[in-house]
C-alpha positions in Angstrom: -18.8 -14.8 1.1 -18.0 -15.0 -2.7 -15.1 -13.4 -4.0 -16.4 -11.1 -6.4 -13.7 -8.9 -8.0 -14.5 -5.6 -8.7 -12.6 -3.1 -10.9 -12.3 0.7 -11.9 -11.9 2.4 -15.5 -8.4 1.9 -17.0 -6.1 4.7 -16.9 -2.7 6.1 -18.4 -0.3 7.0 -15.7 3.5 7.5 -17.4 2.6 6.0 -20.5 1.4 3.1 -19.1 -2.4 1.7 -19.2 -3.5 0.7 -16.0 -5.9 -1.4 -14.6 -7.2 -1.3 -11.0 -8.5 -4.3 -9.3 -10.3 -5.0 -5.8 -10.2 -8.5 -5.4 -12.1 -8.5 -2.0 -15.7 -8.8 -1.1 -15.9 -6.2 1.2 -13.6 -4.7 3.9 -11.3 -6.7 5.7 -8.3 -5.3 6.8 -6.0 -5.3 10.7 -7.0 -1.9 11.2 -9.8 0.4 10.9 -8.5 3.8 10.0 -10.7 6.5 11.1 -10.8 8.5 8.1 -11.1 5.1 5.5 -13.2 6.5 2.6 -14.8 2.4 2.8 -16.2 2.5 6.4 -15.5 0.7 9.4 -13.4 -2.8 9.2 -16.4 -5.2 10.4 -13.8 -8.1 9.5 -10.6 -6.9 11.8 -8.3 -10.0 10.6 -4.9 -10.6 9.5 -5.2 -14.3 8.1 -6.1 -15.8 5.2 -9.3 -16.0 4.5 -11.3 -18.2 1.6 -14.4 -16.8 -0.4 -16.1 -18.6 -2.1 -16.4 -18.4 -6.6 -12.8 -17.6 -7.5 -13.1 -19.5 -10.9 -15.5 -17.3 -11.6 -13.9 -14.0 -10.6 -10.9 -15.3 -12.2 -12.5 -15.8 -15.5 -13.8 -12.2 -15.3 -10.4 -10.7 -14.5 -9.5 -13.0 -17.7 -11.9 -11.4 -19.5 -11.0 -7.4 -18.1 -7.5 -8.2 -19.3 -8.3 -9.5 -22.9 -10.4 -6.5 -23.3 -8.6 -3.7 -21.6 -5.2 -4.3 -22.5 -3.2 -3.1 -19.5 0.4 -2.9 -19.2 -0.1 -2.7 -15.3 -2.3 -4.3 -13.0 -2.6 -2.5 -9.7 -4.5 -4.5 -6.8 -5.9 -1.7 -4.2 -8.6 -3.6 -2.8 -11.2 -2.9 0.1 -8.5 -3.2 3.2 -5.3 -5.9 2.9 -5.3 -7.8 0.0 -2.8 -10.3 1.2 -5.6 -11.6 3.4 -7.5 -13.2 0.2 -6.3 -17.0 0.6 -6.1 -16.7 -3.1 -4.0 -13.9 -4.2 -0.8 -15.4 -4.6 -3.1 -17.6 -7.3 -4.4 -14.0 -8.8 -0.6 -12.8 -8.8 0.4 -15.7 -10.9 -2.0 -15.7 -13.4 -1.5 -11.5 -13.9 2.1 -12.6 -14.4 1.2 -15.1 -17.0 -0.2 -12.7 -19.4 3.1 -10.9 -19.2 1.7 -8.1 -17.0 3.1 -6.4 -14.4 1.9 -5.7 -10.8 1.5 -3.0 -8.1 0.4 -4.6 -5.0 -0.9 -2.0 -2.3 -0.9 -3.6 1.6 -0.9 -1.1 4.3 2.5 -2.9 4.9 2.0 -4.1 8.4 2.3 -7.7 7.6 4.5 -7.1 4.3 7.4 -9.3 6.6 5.5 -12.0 7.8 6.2 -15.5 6.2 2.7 -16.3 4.9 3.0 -13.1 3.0 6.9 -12.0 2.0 7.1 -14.3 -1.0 3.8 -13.6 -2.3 4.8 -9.9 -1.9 8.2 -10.2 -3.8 6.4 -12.0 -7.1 5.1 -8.2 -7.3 7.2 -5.6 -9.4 5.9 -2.8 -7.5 4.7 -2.8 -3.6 3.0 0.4 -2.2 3.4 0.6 2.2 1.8 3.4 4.3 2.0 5.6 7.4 0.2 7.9 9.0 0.9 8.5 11.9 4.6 8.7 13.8 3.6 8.0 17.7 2.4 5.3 19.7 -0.6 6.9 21.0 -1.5 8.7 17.6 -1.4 5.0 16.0 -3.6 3.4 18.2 -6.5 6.2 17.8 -6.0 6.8 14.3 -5.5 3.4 12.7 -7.2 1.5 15.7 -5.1 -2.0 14.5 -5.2 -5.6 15.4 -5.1 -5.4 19.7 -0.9 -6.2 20.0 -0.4 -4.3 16.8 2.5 -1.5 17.8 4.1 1.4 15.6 7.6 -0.2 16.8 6.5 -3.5 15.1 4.8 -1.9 11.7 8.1 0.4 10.9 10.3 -2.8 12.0 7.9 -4.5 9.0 8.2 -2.6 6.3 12.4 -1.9 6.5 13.0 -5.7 7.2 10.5 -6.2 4.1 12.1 -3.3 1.9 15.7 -4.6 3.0 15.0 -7.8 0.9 12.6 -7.3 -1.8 14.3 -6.4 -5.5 11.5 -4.9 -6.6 10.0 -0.9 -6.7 9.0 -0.1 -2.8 6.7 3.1 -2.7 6.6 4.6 0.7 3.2 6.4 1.1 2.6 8.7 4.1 -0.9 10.4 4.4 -1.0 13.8 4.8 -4.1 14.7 7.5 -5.3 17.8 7.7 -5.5 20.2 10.9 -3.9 16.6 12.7 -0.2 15.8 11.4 0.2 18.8 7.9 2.3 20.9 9.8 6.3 21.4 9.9 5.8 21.5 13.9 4.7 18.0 13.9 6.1 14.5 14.3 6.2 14.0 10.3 9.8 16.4 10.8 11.2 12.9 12.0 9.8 10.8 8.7 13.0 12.1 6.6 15.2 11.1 9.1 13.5 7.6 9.5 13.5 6.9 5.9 17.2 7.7 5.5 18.4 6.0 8.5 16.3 2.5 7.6 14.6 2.2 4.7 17.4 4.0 2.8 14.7 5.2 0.2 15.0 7.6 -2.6 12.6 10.8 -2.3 11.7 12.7 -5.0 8.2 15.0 -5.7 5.1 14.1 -7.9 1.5 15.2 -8.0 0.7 13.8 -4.6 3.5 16.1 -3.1 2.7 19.3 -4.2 -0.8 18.8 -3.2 0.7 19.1 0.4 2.1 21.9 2.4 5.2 23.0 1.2 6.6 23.1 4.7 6.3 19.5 5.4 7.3 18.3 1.6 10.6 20.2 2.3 11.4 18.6 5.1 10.2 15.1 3.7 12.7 15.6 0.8 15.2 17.1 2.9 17.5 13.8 2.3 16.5 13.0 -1.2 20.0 13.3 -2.5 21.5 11.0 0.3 19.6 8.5 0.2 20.9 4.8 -1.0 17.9 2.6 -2.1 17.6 4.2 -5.8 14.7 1.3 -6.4 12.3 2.7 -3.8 10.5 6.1 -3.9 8.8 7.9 -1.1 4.5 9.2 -2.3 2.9 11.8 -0.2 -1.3 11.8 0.1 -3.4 14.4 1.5 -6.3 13.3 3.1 -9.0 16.2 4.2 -11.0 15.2 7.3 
C-alpha cells in the first residue's frame, strides 16, 4: 500500500506553530479500541511494516514544512506510528530542519527494542490508558491476543524510566464507563506516583472532565519526582 502522508491545518498551541502529520495509509495499530473515532483495526499488527512511495511522501512533508513553518511537528497518525518501517527515517529528516517532535504511540510497545531508540530521538512522547483492569482492557481496547494490562503499564514506566525527553501520560476519560470517582481511575494517581513518578498538573483537557475524578488524578501533583513528564486527561463521549 503506498505510504501517503496526510496532514491537518497548522495550529498555535503555547506560542508554538504546529503541524500534525499522519504518516500511515490507513489504520494499523495492536488494538482496536472500541470507541476509535477511525474504525476498526483491519491491520491488527505490531511490526514494521513497508509501504510503498516514501520518496514521494517525503518530498511532500518537505514541501508542508517549507511552506508552513512549524516549530513542532506532531505525528498522530491512523493507529501506532512506530509500525511504519520508515519512521525513524521521517524522524530524522524533521530533526534536520531543526524541528522538534511529539510522537504519539498508544505506548504499548514504547519499551520494545525495535522501537526505544527511535522513540527517544523524539523531544516529546504522548502514552495512553484507558482502562485500569484486566477484564476492562481486553473489551475495551481488544489488543494483540497475549497483550495484558500488567505488560502495557510495565511498558510505559520501564520506557519513561530511561527516556530524557517530555513523557505526556494521557488517560481517556469515558463517559457513563470509567468518569466517576467510584471507579478504578481512583488508583491512577497512586500508580503514576508510585512508578512513573510523573508531574500532574491541569490544562484544557482536565477541566473538560468531572471534577471528582481530576481531583483525585492530581491528588499527588506536588509529590511527584519526574518534573519532565506531565499527566493529559481526554474525555471521550460514547
Amino acid at each position: 500500500m503506498k505510504n501517503n502522508f496526510s496532514y491537518k491545518d497548522v495550529y498555535v498551541e503555547e506560542g508554538k506553530r504546529v503541524l500534525e502529520i499522519n504518516i500511515l495509509p490507513e489504520k494499523y495499530c495492536n488494538f482496536d479500541c472500541v470507541f476509535c473515532p477511525i474504525g476498526r483495526s483491519k491491520n491488527k499488527i505490531d511490526v514494521p511494516t513497508e509501504f510503498e512511495d516514501y520518496d514521494v511522501a517525503l518530498a511532500e512533508l518537505e514541501n508542508m514544512i517549507d511552506t508552513t513553518n512549524p516549530d513542532l511537528v506532531f505525528i498522530n497518525s491512523k493507529g501506532e506510528a512506530l509500525v511504519n518501517n520508515k519512521v525513524e527515517s521521517i524522524l530524522d529528516f524533521i530533526k534536520s530542519k531543526g524541528l522538534k517532535v511529539r510522537l504519539l504511540s498508544n505506548g504499548y510497545i514504547l519499551s520494545k527494542k525495535e522501537y526505544i531508540n527511535i522513540a527517544n530521538k523524539c523531544d516529546e512522547v504522548i502514552g495512553e490508558i484507558k482502562t485500569i483492569t484486566e477484564k476492562d482492557f481486553k473489551k475495551i481496547q481488544r489488543p494483540i491476543e497475549d497483550y495484558t494490562l500488567e505488560e502495557y503499564i510495565d511498558n510505559m514506566v520501564e520506557f519513561n524510566q530511561q527516556y530524557n525527553g517530555k513523557f505526556i501520560f494521557e488517560i481517556t476519560i469515558i463517559k457513563k464507563y470509567n468518569d466517576d470517582a467510584s471507579h478504578h481511575y481512583r488508583k491512577i494517581d497512586f500508580f503514576l506516583f508510585l512508578h512513573i513518578g510523573t508531574s500532574l498538573r491541569s490544562n484544557s483537557w482536565i477541566n473538560e472532565c468531572n471534577h471528582n475524578i481530576t481531583d483525585q488524578i492530581c491528588h499527588h501533583h506536588t509529590k511527584c519526582r519526574n518534573q519532565k513528564a506531565q499527566l493529559c486527561c481526554r474525555k471521550i463521549v460514547v
